[in-house]
Rosetta silent file (secondary structure, phi, psi, omega in degrees, C-alpha in Angstrom):
SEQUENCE: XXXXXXXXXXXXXXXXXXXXXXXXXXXXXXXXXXXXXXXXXXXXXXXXXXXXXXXXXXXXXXXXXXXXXXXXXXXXXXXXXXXXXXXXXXXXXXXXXXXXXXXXXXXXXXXXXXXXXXXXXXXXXXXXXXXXXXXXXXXXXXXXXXXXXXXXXXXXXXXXXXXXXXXXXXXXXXXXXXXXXXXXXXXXXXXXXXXXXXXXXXXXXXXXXXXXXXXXXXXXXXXXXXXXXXXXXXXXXXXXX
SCORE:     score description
SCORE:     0.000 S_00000001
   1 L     0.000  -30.151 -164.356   60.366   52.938  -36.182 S_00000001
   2 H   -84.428  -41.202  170.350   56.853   53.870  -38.119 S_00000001
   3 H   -44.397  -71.897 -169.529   57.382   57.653  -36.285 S_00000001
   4 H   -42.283  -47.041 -167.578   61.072   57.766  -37.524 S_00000001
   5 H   -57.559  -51.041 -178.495   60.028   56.278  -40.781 S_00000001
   6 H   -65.352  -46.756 -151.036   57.124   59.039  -40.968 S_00000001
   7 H   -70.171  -76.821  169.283   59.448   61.880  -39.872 S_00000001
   8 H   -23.887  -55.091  169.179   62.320   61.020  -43.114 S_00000001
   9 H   -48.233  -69.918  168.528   59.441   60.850  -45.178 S_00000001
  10 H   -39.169  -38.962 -168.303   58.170   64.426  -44.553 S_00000001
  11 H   -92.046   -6.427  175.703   61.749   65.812  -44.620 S_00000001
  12 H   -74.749  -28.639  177.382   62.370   63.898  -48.289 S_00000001
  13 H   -83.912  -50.931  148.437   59.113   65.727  -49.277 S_00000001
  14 H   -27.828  -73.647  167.486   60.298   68.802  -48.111 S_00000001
  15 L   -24.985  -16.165 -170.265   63.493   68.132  -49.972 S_00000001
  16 L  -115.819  -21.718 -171.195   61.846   68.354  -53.336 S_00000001
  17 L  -106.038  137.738 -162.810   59.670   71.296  -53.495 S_00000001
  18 L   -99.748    2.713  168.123   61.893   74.253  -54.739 S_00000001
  19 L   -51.483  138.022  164.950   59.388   77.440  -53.641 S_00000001
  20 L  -160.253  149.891 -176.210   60.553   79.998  -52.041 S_00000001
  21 L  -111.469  144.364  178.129   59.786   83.035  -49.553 S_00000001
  22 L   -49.894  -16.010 -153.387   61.547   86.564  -48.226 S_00000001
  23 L   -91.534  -17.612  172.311   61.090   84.947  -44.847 S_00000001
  24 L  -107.436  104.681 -158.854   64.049   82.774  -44.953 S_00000001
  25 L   -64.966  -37.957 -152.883   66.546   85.822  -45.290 S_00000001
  26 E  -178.981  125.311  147.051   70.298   84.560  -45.278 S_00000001
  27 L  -103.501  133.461 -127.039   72.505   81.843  -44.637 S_00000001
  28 L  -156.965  155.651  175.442   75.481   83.284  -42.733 S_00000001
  29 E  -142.774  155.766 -179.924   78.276   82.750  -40.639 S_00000001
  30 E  -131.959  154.727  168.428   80.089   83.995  -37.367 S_00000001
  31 E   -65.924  128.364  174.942   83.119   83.145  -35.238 S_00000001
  32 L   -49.103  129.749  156.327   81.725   80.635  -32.597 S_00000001
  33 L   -86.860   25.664  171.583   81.657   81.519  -29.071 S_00000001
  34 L  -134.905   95.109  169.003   83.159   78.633  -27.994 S_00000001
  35 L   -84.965  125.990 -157.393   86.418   78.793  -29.068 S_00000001
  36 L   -59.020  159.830 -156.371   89.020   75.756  -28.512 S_00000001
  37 L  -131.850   41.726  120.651   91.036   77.290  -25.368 S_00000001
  38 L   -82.276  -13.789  176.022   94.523   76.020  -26.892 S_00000001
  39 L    98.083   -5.748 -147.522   94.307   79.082  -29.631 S_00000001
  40 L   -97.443  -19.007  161.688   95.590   76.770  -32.170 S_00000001
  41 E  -122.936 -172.596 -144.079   91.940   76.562  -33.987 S_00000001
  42 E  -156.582  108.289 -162.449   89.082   78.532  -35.311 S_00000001
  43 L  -108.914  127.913 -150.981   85.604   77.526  -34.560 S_00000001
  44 E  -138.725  136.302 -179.397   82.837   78.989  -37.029 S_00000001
  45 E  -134.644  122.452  108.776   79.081   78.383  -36.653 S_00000001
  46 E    25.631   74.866  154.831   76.864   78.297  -39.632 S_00000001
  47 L   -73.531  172.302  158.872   73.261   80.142  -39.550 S_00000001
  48 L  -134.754  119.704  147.162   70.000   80.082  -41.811 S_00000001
  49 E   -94.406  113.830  131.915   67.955   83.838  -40.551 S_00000001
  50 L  -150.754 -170.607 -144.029   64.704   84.475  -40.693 S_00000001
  51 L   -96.630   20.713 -171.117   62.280   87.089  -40.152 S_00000001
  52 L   -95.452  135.538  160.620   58.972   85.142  -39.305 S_00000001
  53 L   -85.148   -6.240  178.814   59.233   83.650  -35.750 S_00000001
  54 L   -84.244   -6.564 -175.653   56.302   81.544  -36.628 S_00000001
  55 L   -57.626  161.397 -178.897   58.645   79.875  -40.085 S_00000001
  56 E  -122.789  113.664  164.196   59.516   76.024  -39.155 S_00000001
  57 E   -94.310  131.160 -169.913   62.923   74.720  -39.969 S_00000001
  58 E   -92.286  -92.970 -150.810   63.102   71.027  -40.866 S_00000001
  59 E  -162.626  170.979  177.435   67.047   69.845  -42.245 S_00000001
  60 E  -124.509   96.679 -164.052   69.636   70.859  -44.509 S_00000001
  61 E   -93.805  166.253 -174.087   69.220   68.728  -47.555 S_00000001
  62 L  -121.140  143.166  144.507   71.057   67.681  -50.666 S_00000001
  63 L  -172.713  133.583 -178.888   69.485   67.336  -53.973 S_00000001
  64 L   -87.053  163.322  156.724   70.540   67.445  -57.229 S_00000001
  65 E   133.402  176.201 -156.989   69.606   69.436  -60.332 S_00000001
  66 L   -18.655  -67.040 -146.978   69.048   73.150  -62.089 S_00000001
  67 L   -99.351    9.534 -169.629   67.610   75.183  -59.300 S_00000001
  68 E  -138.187  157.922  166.169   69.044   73.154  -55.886 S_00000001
  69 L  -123.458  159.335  165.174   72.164   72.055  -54.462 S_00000001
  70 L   -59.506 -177.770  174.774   74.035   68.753  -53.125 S_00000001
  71 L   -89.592   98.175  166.858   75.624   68.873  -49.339 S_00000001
  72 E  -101.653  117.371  143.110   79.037   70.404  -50.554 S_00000001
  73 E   -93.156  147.701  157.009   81.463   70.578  -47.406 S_00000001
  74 E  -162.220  173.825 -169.657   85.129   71.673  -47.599 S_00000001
  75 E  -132.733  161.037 -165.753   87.665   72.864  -45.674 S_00000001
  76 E  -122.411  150.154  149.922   90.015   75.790  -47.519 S_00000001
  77 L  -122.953 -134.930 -173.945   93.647   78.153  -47.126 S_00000001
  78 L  -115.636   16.917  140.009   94.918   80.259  -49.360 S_00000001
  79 L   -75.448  -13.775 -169.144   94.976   78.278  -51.971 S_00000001
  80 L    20.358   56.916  131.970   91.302   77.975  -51.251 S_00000001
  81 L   -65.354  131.825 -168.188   91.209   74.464  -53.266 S_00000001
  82 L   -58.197  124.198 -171.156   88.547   72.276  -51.732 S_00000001
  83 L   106.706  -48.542 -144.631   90.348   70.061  -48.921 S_00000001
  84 L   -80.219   -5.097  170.314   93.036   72.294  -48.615 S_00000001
  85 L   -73.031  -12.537  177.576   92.503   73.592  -45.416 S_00000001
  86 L    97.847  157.426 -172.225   93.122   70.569  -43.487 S_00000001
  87 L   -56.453  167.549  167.975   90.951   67.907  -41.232 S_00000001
  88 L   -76.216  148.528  167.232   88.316   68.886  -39.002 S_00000001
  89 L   -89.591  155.598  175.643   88.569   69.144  -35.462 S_00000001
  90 L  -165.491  137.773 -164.398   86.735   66.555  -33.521 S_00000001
  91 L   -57.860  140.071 -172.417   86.737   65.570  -29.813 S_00000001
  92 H   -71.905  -30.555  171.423   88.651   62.737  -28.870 S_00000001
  93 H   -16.751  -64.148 -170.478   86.144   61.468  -26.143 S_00000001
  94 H  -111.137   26.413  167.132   83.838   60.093  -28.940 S_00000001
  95 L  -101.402  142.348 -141.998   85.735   59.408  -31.948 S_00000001
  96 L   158.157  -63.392  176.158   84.181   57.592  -34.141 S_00000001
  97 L   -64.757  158.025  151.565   81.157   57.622  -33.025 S_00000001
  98 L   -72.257  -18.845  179.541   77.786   59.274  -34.191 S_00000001
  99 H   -60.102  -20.800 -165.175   77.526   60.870  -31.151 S_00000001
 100 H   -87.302   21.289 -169.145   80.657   63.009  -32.074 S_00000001
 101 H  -102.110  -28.519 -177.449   78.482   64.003  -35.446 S_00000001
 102 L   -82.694  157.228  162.840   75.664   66.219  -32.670 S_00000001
 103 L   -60.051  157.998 -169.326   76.127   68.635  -30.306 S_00000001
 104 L  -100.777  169.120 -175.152   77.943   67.372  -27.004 S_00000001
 105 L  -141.160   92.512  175.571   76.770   67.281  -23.477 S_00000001
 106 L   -40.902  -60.473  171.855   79.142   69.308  -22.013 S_00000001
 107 L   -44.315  -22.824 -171.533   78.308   67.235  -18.374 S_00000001
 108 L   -86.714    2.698 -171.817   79.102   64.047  -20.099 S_00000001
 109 L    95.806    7.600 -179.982   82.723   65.276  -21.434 S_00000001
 110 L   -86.521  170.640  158.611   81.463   66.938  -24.717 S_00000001
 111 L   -86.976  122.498  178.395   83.318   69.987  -26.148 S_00000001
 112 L   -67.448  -24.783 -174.354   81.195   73.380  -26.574 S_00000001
 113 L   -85.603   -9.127 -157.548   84.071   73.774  -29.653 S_00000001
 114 L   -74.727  157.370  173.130   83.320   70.550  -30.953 S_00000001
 115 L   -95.995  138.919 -155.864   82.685   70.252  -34.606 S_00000001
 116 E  -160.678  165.622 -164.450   78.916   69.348  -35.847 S_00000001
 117 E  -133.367  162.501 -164.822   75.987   69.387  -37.666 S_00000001
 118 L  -179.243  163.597  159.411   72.521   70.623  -35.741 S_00000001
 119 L  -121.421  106.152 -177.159   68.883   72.100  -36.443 S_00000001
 120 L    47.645  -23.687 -162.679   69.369   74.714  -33.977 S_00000001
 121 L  -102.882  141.243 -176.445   70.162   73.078  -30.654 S_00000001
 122 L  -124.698  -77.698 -137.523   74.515   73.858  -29.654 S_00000001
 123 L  -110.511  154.990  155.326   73.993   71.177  -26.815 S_00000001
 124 L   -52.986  138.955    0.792   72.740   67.790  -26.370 S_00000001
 125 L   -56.799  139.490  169.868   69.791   66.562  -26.824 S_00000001
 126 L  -125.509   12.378 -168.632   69.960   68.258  -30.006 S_00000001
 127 L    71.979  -17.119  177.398   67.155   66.059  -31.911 S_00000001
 128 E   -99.135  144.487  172.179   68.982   65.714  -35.185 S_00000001
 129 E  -170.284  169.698 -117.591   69.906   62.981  -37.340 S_00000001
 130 E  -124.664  149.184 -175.141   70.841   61.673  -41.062 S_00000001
 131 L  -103.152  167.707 -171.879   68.453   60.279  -43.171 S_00000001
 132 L   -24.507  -51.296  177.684   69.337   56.605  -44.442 S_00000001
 133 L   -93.539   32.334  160.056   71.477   58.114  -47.683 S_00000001
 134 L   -35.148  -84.130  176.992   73.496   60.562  -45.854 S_00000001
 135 L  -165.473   42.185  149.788   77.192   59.515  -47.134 S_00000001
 136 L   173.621  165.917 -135.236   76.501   55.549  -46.162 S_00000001
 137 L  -119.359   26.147  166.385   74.331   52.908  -46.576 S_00000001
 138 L  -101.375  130.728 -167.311   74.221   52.178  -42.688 S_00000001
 139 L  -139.907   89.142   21.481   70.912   53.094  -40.930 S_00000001
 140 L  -117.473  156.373 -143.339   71.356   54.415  -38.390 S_00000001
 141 L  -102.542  127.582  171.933   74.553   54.757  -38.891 S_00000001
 142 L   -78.372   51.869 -176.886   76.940   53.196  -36.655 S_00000001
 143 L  -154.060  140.570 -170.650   79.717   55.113  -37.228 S_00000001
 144 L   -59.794  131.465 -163.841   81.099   59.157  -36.995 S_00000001
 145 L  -112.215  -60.978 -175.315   79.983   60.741  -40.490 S_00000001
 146 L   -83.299   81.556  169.692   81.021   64.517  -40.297 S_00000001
 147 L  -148.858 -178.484 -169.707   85.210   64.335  -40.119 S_00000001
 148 L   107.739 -122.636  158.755   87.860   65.063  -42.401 S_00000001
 149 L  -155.754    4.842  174.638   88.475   68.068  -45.148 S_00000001
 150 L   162.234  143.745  164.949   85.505   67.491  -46.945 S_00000001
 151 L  -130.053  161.390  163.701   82.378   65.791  -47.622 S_00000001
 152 L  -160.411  137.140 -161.538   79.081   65.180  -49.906 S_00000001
 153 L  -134.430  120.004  179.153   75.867   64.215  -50.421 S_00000001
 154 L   -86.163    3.396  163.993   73.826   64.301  -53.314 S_00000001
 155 L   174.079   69.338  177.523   70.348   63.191  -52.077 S_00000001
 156 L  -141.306 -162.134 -170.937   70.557   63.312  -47.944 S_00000001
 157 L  -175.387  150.307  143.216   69.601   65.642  -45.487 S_00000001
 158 E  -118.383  156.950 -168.864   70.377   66.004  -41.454 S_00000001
 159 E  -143.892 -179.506 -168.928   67.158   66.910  -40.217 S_00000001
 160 E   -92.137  144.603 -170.002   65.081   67.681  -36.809 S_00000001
 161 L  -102.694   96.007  174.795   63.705   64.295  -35.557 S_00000001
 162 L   126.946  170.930 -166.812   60.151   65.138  -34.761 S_00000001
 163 L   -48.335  126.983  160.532   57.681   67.964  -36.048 S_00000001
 164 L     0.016   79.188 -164.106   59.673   71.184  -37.800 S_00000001
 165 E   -77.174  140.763 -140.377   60.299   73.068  -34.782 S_00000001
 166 E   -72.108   97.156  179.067   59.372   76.959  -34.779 S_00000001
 167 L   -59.907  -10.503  150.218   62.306   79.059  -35.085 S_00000001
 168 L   -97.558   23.975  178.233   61.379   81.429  -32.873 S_00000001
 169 L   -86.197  -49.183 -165.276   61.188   78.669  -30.323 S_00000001
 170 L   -62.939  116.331  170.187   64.886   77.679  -31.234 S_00000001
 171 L   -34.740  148.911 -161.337   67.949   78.988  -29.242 S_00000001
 172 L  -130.497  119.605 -176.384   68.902   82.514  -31.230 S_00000001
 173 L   -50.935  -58.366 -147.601   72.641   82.702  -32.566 S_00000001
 174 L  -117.057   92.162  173.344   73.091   86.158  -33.166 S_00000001
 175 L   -48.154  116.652 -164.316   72.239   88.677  -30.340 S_00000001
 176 L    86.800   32.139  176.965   70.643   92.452  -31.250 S_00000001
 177 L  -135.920  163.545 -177.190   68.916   91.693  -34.663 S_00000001
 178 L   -81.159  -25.257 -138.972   65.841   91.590  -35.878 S_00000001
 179 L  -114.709  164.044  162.811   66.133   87.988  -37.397 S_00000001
 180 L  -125.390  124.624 -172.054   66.133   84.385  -35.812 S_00000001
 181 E   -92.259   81.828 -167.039   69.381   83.160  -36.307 S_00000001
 182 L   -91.463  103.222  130.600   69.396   78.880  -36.096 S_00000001
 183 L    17.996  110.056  175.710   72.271   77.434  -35.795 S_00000001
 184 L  -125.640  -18.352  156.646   72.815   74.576  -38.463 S_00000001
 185 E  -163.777  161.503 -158.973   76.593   73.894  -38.061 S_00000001
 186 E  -145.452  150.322 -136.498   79.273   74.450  -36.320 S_00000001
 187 L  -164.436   64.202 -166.524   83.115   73.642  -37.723 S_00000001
 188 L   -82.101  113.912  157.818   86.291   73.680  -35.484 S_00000001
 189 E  -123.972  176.785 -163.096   89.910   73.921  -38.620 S_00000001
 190 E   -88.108  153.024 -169.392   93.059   74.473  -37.709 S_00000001
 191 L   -34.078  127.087  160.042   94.180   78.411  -37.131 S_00000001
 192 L    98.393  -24.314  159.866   94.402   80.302  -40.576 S_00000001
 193 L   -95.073  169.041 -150.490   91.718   77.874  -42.120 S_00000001
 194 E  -149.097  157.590 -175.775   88.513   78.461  -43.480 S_00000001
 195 E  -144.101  150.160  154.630   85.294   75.880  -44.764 S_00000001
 196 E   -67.996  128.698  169.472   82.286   75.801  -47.404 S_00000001
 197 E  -153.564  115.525  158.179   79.469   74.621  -47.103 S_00000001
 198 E   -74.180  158.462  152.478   76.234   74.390  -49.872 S_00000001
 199 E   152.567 -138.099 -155.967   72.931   72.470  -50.081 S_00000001
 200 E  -152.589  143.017  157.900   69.305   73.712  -49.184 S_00000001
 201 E   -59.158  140.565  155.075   67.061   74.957  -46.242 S_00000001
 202 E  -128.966  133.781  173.487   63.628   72.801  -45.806 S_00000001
 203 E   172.294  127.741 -175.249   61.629   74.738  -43.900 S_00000001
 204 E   -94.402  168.591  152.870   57.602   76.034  -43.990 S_00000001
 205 E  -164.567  168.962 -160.343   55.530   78.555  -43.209 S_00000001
 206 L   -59.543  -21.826 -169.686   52.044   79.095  -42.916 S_00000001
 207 L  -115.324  -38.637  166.784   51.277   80.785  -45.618 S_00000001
 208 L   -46.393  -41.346 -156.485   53.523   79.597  -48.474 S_00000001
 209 E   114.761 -163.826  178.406   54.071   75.460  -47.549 S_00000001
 210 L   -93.902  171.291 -153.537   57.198   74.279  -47.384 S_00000001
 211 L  -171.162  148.415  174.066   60.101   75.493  -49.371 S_00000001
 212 L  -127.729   69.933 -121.031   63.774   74.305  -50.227 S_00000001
 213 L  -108.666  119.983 -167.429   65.768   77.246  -50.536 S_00000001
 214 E   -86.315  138.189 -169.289   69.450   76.349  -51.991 S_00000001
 215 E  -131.183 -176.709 -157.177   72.522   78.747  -50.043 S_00000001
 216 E  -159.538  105.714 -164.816   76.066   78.724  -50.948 S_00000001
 217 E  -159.470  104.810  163.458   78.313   80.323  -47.507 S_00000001
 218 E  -118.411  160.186 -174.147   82.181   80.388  -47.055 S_00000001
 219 L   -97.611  170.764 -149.262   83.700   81.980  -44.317 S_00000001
 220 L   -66.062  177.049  169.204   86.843   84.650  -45.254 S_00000001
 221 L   -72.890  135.691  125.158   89.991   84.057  -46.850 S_00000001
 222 L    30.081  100.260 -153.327   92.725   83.164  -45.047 S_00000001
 223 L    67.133  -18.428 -150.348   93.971   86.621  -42.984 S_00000001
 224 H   -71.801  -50.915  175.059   90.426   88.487  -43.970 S_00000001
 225 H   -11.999  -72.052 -149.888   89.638   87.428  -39.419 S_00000001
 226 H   -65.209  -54.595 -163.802   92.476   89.800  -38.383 S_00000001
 227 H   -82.039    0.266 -175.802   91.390   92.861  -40.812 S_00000001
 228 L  -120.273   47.410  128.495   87.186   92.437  -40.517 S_00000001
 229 L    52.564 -104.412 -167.956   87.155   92.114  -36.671 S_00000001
 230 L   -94.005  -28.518  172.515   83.645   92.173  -35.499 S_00000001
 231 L   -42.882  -36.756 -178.117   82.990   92.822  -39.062 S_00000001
 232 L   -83.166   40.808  171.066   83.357   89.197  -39.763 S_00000001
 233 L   -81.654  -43.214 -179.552   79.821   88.532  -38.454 S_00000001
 234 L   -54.493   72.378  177.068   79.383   89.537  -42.454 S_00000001
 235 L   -18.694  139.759  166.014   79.273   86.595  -44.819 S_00000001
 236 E  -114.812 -165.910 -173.836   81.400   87.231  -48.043 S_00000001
 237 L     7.343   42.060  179.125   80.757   85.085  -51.194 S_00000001
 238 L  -100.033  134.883 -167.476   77.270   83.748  -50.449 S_00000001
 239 L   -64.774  102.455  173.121   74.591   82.842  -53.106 S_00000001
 240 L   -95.248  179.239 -150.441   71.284   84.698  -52.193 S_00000001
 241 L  -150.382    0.000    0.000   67.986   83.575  -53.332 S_00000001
């Protein structure tokens, strides 16, 4: 408990200082390669790139005010009103649960498709988990957190449970670049929908400190799939910093 306790602490500290460096490049999204094998949904995974392999990614924090953002989730169509895209997918195996909030363990019955929150890691063990004021006042919380058409948190985080881990240590999303691509979520809607997601990077490096660098990343409108092809590796309407 005094480790876990110690851990929050560090990523709440993180959470606050507003600094920022070239080294964390882009938060960005791609069609998942693990796509639900009935066709009927659209699985999208989330990045933060950058180009130091020695930077350290912590969590993906909420906070309000000027220069930062809350944890804005949503899921969108072509009305692209917040919500309007319809629930999340999530595996039936575990629902409910927090485990079904993590990456899955495919031997155990998880889904590679499943929808999730992560510091890098697409399978279990993935190390991550919600600090006390995620979006409930249950610690730790016994109950599935990430479902629905939207969620938010104004002064939470999910974050890597144990020291910042290296990012060029950290499985690398996006194959043939220059960048280290980590994996921060992953988002199974139903065909033809599309989701949002806002808040801030925590993450150091050696020479700056730590830094909380606020992103802003939706994935296309509604149809945009079929006409950008491969193209739709290419974020559109994201907030650089």
């Amino acid at each position: 408990m005094k480790k876990q306790i110690l851990y929050m602490a560090t990523v709440l500290a993180l959470a606050v200082s507003n600094s920022a460096s070239a080294d964390l490049v882009d938060v960005n999204w791609q069609l998942s390669p693990y796509q639900h094998p009935d066709g009927l949904h659209t699985t999208f995974q989330l990045y933060a790139s950058f180009n130091n392999a020695g930077d350290q990614i912590a969590a993906v924090s909420g906070k309000p005010g000027p220069d930062v953002n809350i944890i804005a989730f949503w899921t969108f169509d072509s009305s692209e009103d917040p919500g309007s895209g319809g629930d999340l997918y999530n595996q039936e195996l575990y629902d409910g649960l927090p485990f079904n909030d993590f990456p899955s363990a495919p031997g155990l019955g998880g889904e590679l498709w499943d929808t999730y929150v992560t510091i890098g890691q697409t399978t279990f063990p993935s190390n991550t988990l919600f600090t006390p004021n995620f979006l409930c006042c249950d610690y730790p919380p016994n109950i599935m957190l990430i479902y629905g058409s939207q969620f938010y948190s104004g002064d939470g985080a999910w974050f890597f449970f144990g020291a910042p881990p290296v990012v060029g240590d950290l499985p690398d999303a996006v194959k043939g670049n220059e960048t280290f691509d980590i994996v921060i979520a992953q988002f199974t809607v139903d065909a033809g929908s599309n989701v949002h997601l806002s808040g801030n990077i925590a993450w150091l490096d050696a020479l700056s400190g730590s830094s909380n660098t606020p992103f802003e990343v939706n994935t296309p409108a509604p149809g945009a799939l079929a006409l950008l092809g491969l193209a739709g590796l290419v974020g559109i309407r994201r907030r650089r910093w």
